[in-house]
C-alpha positions, 0 to 999 in steps of 0.5 A: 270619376265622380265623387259620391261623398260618404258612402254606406259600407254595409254589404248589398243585401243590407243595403237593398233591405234597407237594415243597419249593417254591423259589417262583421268579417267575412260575412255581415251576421244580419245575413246569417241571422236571416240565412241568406248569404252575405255577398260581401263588401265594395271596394272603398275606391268604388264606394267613393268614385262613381265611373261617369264616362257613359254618361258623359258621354251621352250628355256631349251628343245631347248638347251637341245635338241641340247646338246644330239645331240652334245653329240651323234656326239662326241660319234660316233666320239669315236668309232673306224672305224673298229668297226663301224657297216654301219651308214645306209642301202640302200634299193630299192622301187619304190620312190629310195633309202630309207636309214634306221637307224641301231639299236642301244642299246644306248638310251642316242643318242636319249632321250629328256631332261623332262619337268621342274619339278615342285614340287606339293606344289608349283603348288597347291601353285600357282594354289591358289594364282592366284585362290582366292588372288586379289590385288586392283589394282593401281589407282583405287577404287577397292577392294581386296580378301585375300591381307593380305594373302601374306604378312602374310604368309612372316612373319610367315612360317611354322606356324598355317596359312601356315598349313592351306594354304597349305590344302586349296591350296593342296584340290583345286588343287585336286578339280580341277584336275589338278594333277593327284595325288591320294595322294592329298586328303590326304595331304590335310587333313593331313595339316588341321589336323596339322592347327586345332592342331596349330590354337588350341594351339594359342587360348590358348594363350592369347596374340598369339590369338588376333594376325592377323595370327591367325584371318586369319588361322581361315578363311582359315579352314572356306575356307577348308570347302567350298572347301572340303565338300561333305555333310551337315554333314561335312560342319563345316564352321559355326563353323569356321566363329562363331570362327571368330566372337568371336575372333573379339569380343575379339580383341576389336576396335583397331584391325582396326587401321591398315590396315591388321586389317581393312581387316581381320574385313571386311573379318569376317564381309562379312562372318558374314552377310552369317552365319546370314542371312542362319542360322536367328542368329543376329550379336553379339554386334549388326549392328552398332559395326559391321560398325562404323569406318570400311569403307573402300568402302563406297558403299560396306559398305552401302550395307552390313550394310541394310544386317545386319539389314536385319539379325537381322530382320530375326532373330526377325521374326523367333524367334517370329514365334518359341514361339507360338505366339498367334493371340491377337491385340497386337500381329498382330500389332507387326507382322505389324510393323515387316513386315513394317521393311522388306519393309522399308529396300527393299526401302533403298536397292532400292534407293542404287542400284540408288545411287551408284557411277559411278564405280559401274555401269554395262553394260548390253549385249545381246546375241541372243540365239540359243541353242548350240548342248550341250544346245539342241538337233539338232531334235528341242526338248527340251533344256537342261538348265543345260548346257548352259552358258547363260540363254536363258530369259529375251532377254538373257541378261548378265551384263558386271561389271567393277570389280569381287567386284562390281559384288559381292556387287551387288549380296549381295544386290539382295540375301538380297533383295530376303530374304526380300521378303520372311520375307514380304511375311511370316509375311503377311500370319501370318496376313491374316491367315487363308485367303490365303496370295498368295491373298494379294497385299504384295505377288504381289509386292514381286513376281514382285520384286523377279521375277526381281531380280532372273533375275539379278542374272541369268545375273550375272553368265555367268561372273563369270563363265569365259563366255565372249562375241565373239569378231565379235558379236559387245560385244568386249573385251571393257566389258571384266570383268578384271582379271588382279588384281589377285596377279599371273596368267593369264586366263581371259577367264577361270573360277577363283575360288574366282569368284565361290566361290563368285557366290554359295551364290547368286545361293543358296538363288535364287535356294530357292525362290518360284518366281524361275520358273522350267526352271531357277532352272534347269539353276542355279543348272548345273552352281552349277555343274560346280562350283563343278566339274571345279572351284573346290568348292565342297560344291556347290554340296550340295547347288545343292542338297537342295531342298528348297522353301522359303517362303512356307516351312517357312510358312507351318512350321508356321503352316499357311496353314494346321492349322492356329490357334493353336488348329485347326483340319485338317478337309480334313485329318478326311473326308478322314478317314472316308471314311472307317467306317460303314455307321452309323459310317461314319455319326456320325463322320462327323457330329462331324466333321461339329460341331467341324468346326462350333465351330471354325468359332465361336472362329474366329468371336469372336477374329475379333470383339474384334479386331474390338472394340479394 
C-alpha cells in the first residue's frame, strides 16, 4: 500500500470535470444541476492508500532481469580470449548477414528470476477475505458481512475459528479453480476436522462456549457446508446453524452489549429465518426475544422480524396440516384465521417495500435484448435460457441497488412474500376442498402477487452475479453496484462470492414456485450453475437439482387433491382396475363403485348443513 497524501473527496464525475465538489449527501448538487447521476463517494482508506502489489511486482522482474544481464556480461568478461569461442557466426542470405548466437551450456546467462511466490494458504486467505469479508463503509448506513471476522481471528490465532477459516478459505479456493492444486480438498477437510475437534472441546467448557469465537467458528463450519456440499445427504448446515441457535440462547441478552456481540446475534438471526422458513421450525423463544433491542438497521430489521412471523406462521400451518385435522366448524374457522394471518403479513410486507428510506431504494435499467451467440442459436432457433446473463422478459428489466445489503433485504422480503403466497394458497384449498382451489379469488391474487415477485427477483441477479451495463448504452458506471466496502480486493466487475452466496436463497425458493413459468425456471437453474461452477458454492448444485413445486406438492401431500376428506376412495383409480374383469364382475364392481360415491356425497351434504346451522 502506498500513501497518497491528501487526497481530493469530491465524487468521480467532478473529479474527471475538473469542478469544485461541495460533496453533498447522497448525491454531489454539481450533478443534479448538470442532470448527470452522481456515482458517489471513495472510501477514505481507498483515497489514501493506493494497492502497489502489480507494480511491485513487475518492478522485481525488471530489476531482476537487468541483474542476470549484468551477471552474464561479467562472466563473459572472465573468460579468457584465447579460450573464448567467436561470440557470433556470419552467414549469407538473401536479406545479408545474419548473426547467430554460439551454443552455450550456461543456463544461468539466460534464465529469468520466477515469479514472486506466494504460499497457498495465504492465496486461499485472501482470495476469502476479498470474497465474503464487507466492511461497512465510512459515512454511510451500510452494513457489513462477517466484519468481526478480522479482528477475532488477531486476537485468537491458531484456534478453533482459525481451523475453521482456513477450511472455508482453502475450499473456495479449490472451488474456484483458481489453484490448480489437487491437494486442496484435502486440506480442507483436514482444517474442518481439526475445527469440529477444537469447536467440540470449547463447548465443553462452560465459560469458553459463550465466548464470541466460539459463536463465530460455529458459523464458519455452517459456511463449509454451503461451500463444500454436493449432495443432500452431506449438506449438515442445519445442524451448524441449530448449533448457533442454541449457543445464542445460552449467551443470554447481554451478549448484545457489545458491538461483535450485536453482530454475531444478527448474524445467527439472518441464518435463523432461512432454517426456519426451509425446514416449517418456529424460532426458539419466539419473534420478539429474536428483534427487541438488536437493531442495528432498522429497515433491515423490520423486514426480517414480518420473516419471523412469517416462520412461525408456516410452522403453526404445517403442524395442523400434520394431525389430521378433521373438517369440523371449528376447524375451518381456525384454517380461516390462519390464512387471514398470512394475508395480513403480505400487506405489512407490502407497505415496508413502500415505506423504506431513500437509501434502500433502487434504480431499474433496461437492456434491450438480443440473444448473444451463447444465449442463442445464430439459425433463429430457440434460445438457450441458461446461459444468459439477463432474462430476456419483463422488458429485461435489471434492478441497479446502491448496496449488496440492500439488495440482500430486498430479496429476503420477496422470498418471504412468495412463502406467504404459498401458506394463502394451501390454507384456501384445505377450505374450499374438495372444489378446486386454482378457482378461488385467493389463488388469483397470490398468482399475480407471485408472478411479480419471481420477476423481481429475476431483475435482481444479473448484479449479483457481476453483470454491469455497457458504458456506450447510456446505463454508465453511475448505477454501478459498489464493491468497494470489501475489506481486500478489487474486481467490481467480476462475481463475488458473498454476492452468490447471497443470491442461492432467493433463487431456490423462486425456483420452487407454481407461478414460475418453464422459461424462468430454465434461467434461474443456469444462474445456480455458475454459482457453482464460478462463485465457488457448491451446494447451489443441489438447489439446482431439487424439483420442487410449492404449493402443489404441499397440497397434495395434504391429501386435498386426490382425497379430500379423510376416508375417501380414489374412484378414477377403481374404474380403471375394473377395466379388466369379467363383464359380470366389471358391473357389480362399478355399481359398488356409484354407491360408495353417492354414500359420500351424502357424508358431505351432512357436514355443510350442520356448517350451515351452526
Amino acid at each position: 500500500m502506498v500513501y497518497n497524501g491528501k487526497p481530493s473527496r469530491g465524487c468521480q464525475v467532478c473529479r474527471t470535470r475538473r469542478i469544485k465538489c461541495d460533496e453533498s449527501r447522497p448525491t454531489c448538487n454539481q450533478c443534479a444541476k448538470s442532470r448527470r447521476q452522481c456515482p458517489g463517494y471513495k472510501d477514505d482508506f481507498d483515497l489514501v492508500l493506493r494497492n502497489e502489489t502489480t507494480a511491485t511486482q513487475r518492478r522485481a522482474q525488471k530489476a531482476g532481469s537487468k541483474k542476470a544481464a549484468a551477471l552474464a556480461k561479467q562472466q563473459r568478461a572472465a573468460i579468457p580470449p584465447s579460450s573464448r569461442q567467436p561470440q557470433t557466426q556470419q552467414t549469407h542470405s538473401s536479406q545479408g548477414l545474419v548473426p547467430i548466437l554460439p551454443n552455450t551450456t550456461d543456463e544461468t546467462l539466460f534464465t529469468l528470476p520466477a515469479a514472486l511466490h506466494i504460499p497457498l494458504e495465504t492465496r486461499a486467505t485472501c482470495n476469502f477475505v476479498s470474497n465474503f469479508v464487507l466492511m461497512p463503509r465510512q459515512g454511510t448506513e451500510s452494513v457489513g458481512f462477517m466484519d468481526y471476522l478480522i479482528p477475532l481471528l488477531k486476537a485468537s490465532p491458531d484456534s478453533h475459528l482459525q481451523h475453521a477459516f482456513n477450511a472455508c478459505a482453502l475450499a473456495l479456493l479449490s472451488n474456484r479453480g483458481d489453484a490448480k492444486d489437487p491437494s486442496l480438498p484435502m486440506k480442507a477437510y483436514g482444517e474442518y476436522t481439526k475445527a469440529l475437534g477444537a469447536t467440540n472441546a470449547a463447548l465443553r467448557d462452560p465459560i469458553e462456549s459463550k465466548t464470541d469465537a466460539v459463536l463465530a467458528a460455529v458459523l464458519m463450519l455452517g459456511m463449509f457446508e454451503n461451500i463444500t456440499a454436493r449432495r443432500i445427504g452431506d449438506f449438515a448446515w442445519g445442524s451448524h446453524i441449530e448449533g448457533a441457535i442454541q449457543l445464542v440462547k445460552a449467551r443470554g441478552r447481554k451478549q448484545i452489549r457489545t458491538k461483535t456481540g450485536l453482530q454475531l446475534f444478527i448474524a445467527v438471526r439472518t441464518q435463523l429465518i432461512v432454517h426456519g422458513l426451509t425446514s416449517a421450525k418456529a424460532p426458539i423463544m419466539g419473534s420478539n426475544w429474536w428483534l427487541s433491542d438488536a437493531v442495528f438497521d432498522p429497515a433491515a430489521s423490520a423486514c426480517q422480524g414480518l420473516s419471523l412471523k412469517t416462520s412461525e406462521l408456516r410452522s403453526e400451518i404445517t403442524n395442523r396440516m400434520l394431525t389430521s385435522f378433521a373438517r369440523t366448524p371449528g376447524n375451518i374457522s381456525t384454517m380461516l384465521a390462519l390464512m387471514r394471518r398470512a394475508q395480513s403479513l403480505d400487506l405489512e410486507i407490502s407497505r415496508w417495500m413502500l415505506s423504506v428510506p431513500a437509501s434502500y431504494r433502487y434504480a431499474s435499467y433496461y437492456y434491450p435484448f438480443s440473444p448473444s451467440p451463447r444465449g442463442g442459436s445464430s439459425d433463429g432457433g430457440a434460445i438457450d435460457y441458461a446461459n444468459l446473463d439477463i432474462f430476456p422478459g419483463n422488458g429485461s428489466a435489471v434492478h441497479m441497488y446502491p448496496d449488496l445489503m440492500i439488495a440482500t433485504v430486498w430479496n429476503l422480503a420477496r422470498t418471504t412474500r412468495l412463502i406467504l403466497a404459498s401458506l394463502t394458497v394451501r390454507c384456501a384449498a384445505w377450505i374450499c376442498s374438495p372444489v378446486d382451489y386454482r378457482t378461488t379469488p385467493e389463488y388469483a391474487a397470490c398468482a399475480r402477487v407471485s408472478a411479480e415477485t419471481i420477476d423481481d427477483i429475476l431483475a435482481a441477479m444479473p448484479c449479483h452475479l457481476g453483470w454491469r451495463p455497457p458504458a456506450d448504452t447510456g446505463g454508465g458506471r453511475s448505477m454501478d453496484l459498489s464493491y468497494s466496502a470489501f475489506a481486500c480486493g478489487g474486481g467490481a466487475a467480476e462475481a463475488k462470492g458473498l454476492a452468490g452466496y447471497l443470491a442461492t436463497w432467493p433463487l431456490c425458493i423462486a425456483i420452487a414456485m407454481d407461478f414460475m413459468t418453464a422459461e424462468q425456471r430454465a434461467w434461474c437453474k443456469g444462474r445456480l450453475r455458475v454459482i457453482a461452477d464460478q462463485v465457488g458454492i457448491r451446494y447451489a448444485r443441489i438447489l439446482q437439482g431439487l424439483e420442487v413445486r410449492l404449493p402443489s406438492m404441499l397440497i397434495r401431500q395434504d391429501g386435498l387433491m386426490a382425497s379430500p376428506f379423510p376416508g375417501a376412495h380414489d374412484f378414477e383409480k377403481m374404474v380403471s382396475e375394473a377395466r379388466g374383469m369379467a363383464p359380470a364382475a366389471r358391473e357389480a364392481y362399478i355399481k359398488g363403485i356409484l354407491k360408495a360415491k353417492a354414500d359420500l356425497a351424502r357424508a358431505k351434504a351432512a357436514a355443510d348443513e350442520e356448517e350451515d346451522g351452526s
